[in-house]
N, C-alpha and C positions, 0 to 999 in steps of 0.2 A: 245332480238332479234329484236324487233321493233326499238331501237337505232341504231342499224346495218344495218339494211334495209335503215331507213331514211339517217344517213350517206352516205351511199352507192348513194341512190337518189342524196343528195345534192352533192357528187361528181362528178357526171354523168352530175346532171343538170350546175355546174360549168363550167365542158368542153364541153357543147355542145359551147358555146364561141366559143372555139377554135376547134370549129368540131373532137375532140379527144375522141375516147371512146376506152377502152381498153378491149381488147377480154377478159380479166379477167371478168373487170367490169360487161360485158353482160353476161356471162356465167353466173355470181354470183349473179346478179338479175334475170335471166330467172330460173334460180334452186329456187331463193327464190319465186316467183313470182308462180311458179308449187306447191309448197311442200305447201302452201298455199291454194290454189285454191284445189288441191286436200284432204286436212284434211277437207275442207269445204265442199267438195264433200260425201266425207263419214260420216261425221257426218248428212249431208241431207237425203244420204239411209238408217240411221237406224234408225230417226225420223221416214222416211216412211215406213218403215217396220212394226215398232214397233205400226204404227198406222191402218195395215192393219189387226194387232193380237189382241185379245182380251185377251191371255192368255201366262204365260212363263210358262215352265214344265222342270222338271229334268225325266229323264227316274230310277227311282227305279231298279225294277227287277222283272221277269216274278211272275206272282201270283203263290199261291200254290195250289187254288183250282177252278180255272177259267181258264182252256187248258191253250193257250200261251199266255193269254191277260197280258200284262206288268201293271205293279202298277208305277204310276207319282205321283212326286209331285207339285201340278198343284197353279201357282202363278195370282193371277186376275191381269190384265192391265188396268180393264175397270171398274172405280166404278158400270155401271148401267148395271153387270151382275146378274143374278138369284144365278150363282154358284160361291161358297164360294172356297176361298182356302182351301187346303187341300191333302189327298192324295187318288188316284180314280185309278179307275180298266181303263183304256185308250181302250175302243175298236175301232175297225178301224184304231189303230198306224200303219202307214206303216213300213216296215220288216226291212227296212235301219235305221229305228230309236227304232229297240227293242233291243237295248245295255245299261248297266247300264251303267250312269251317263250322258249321251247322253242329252246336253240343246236343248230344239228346242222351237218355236213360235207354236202357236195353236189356232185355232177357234173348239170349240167344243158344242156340247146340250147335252140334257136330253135325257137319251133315251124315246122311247115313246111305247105304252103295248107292241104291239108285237116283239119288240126287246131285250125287258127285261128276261133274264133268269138264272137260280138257280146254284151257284154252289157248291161244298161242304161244308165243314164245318171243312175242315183239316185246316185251317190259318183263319187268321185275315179277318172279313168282311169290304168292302169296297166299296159305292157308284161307280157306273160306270157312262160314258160320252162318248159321241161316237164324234173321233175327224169326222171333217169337212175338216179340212184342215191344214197344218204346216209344216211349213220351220227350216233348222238345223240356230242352232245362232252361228255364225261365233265370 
C-alpha cells in the first residue's frame, strides 16, 4: 500500500509541471490520505481509553446466591493494582451491562466494612469489588 501511495505522489508531483492533475488522481490521494489519518485516529482513542481503565472484564452471569449481583471475569490492565485477576461478584455494574459475555472497561475497589455483606451458600463463593466506573469495549 505505501508503494501505491508513493506512486501515486510521484505522479502527481510529476504533473504538477504541467499544471495537470486528474480528478482521479485527487480523489485517490484524498481517500488514501483520510483512511489513514483516520486508523490513526482510532488506534489513539483506544490507547486512551484503555489508559483511563485499570481493568478489562467479561460479564459471566448473575450469581446464584448474591440477589442480581453478576459474576466477571475481571482482567488487570494495571500492574500496580491491589486486585488480582480473577472472577468477582461485580456490584454496582450498571443494568445495561448485566448480560453474559458483555466485554466492558472498568475502574473498580475493595469494598470497605460497611458495604460488605453475606450471601448464601447455594453457589460457588466469590470475592466482591465495587465497580467505580466502565465503558462497553467496542
Amino acid at each position: 500500500m505505501d508503494a501505491t501511495i508513493g506512486f501515486l505522489f510521484h505522479q502527481a508531483l510529476q504533473n504538477t509541471h504541467n499544471n495537470i492533475f486528474t480528478m482521479k488522481q485527487l480523489l485517490v490521494l484524498s481517500i488514501l490520505a483520510y483512511s489513514l489519518l483516520a486508523g490513526c485516529e482510532k488506534d489513539k482513542d483506544e490507547d486512551q481509553i484503555s489508559s483511563d481503565f485499570k481493568f478489562k472484564a467479561t460479564v459471566l452471569s448473575m450469581g446464584l446466591d448474591c440477589g442480581d449481583t453478576f459474576t466477571i471475569s475481571l482482567e488487570n490492565l494495571d500492574s500496580d493494582s491491589d486486585i488480582e485477576d480473577g472472577i468477582y461478584y461485580a456490584d454496582n455494574l450498571p443494568a445495561e451491562y448485566k448480560e453474559e459475555g458483555v466485554l466492558i472497561y472498568l475502574n473498580c475497589r475493595e469494598p470497605n466494612e460497611e458495604e460488605v455483606y453475606a450471601c448464601t451458600t447455594l453457589g460457588p463463593s466469590y470475592p466482591h469489588i465495587i465497580v467505580t466506573n466502565s465503558l462497553l469495549v467496542e
